[in-house]
N, C-alpha and C positions, 0 to 999 in steps of 0.2 A: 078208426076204420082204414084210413090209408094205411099204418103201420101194418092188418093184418093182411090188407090186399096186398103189400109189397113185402112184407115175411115172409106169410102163411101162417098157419097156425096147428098145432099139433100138442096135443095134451099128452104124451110121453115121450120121455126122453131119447133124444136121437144123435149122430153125430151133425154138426157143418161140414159142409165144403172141406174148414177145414180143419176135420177130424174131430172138432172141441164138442163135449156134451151140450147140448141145448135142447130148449122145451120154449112151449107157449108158442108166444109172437117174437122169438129169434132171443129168447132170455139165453146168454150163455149159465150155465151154473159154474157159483162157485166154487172154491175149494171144498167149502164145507157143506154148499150143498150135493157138489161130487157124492159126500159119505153118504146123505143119507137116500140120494136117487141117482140109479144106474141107469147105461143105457137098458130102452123097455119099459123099464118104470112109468107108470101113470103117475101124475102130477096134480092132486084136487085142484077144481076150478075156483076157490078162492085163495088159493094159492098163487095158483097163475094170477089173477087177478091185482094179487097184491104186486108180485112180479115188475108186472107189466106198467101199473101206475109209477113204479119207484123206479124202472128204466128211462119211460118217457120224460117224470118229474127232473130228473140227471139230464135228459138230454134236451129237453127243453131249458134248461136253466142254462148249463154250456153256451146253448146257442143263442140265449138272448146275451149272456159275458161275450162270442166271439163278434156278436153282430155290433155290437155297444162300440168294441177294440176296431172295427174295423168303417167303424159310423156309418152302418148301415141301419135304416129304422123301417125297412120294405118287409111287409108282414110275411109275404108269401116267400120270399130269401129265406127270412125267420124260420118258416114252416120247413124249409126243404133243408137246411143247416143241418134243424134238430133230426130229420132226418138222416142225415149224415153222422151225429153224433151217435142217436141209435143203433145205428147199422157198425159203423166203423172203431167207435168209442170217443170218447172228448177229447184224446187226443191225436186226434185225424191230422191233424194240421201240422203236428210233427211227422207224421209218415209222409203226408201231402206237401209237401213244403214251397215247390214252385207254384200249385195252385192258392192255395197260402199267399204267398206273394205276390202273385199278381191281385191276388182280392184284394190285399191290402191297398197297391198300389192304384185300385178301381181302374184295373186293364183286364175289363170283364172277356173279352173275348177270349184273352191269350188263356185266364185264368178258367173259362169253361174246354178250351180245346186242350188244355193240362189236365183236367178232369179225367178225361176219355184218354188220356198216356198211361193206362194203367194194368196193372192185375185186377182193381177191383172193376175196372168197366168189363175185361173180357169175364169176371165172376158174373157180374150185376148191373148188365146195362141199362138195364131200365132206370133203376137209383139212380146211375150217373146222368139219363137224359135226363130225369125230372131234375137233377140238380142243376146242370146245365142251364136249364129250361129259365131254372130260377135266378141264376146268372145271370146272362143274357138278357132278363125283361129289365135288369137293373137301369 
């Protein structure tokens, strides 16, 4: 439910932000799902469904590996992470790199106001505060 409150959700295929086909709850498609849905195309719901389990599965699993590397064990970090793995891909951390950093170094502060340094805060600021948020209570 948070993932569709903070997606949205739309059953055909559309562009993002930025320009990449996507459907569901923010599913980018693949190459080869490219082939067989364009933008327009509806997308059956146990499709999406399947989708959507095998994004979160991805990104929940990431983020309990980056929380582990970073000895975090705060559930609600956990929950906002995998969010960010969703949203941004599992390898966030390589684009993110000084927030990254500072997580590592648990200089939660520097590492949520490096958050908000970004293209994806002026995209998606709400992600960023939630994430933040989850920082911060650390």
């Amino acid at each position: 439910e948070h993932l569709k409150d903070r997606e949205g959700f739309r059953n055909e295929v559309y562009l993002d932000s930025l320009g990449k086909p996507t459907v569901g709850i923010g599913h980018l498609l693949t190459e080869e799902e490219n082939k067989q849905y364009k933008v327009g195309d509806r997308v059956p719901d146990n499709i999406l469904n399947r989708w959507l389990e095998e994004d979160s599965i991805k990104a929940w699993t990431a983020a309990l590996k980056q929380s582990k590397e970073l000895d975090i064990d705060d559930l609600n970090f956990i929950e906002a992470l995998a969010s960010v793995n969703f949203q941004l891909g599992i390898n966030w951390n390589n684009i993110h790199k000084n927030t990254w950093k500072f997580l590592q170094t648990k200089e939660y502060d520097k590492a949520a106001d490096e958050a908000a340094d970004s293209t994806w805060f002026k995209q998606t600021p709400t992600r960023v505060e939630d994430f933040q948020a989850a920082i911060r209570n650390l």
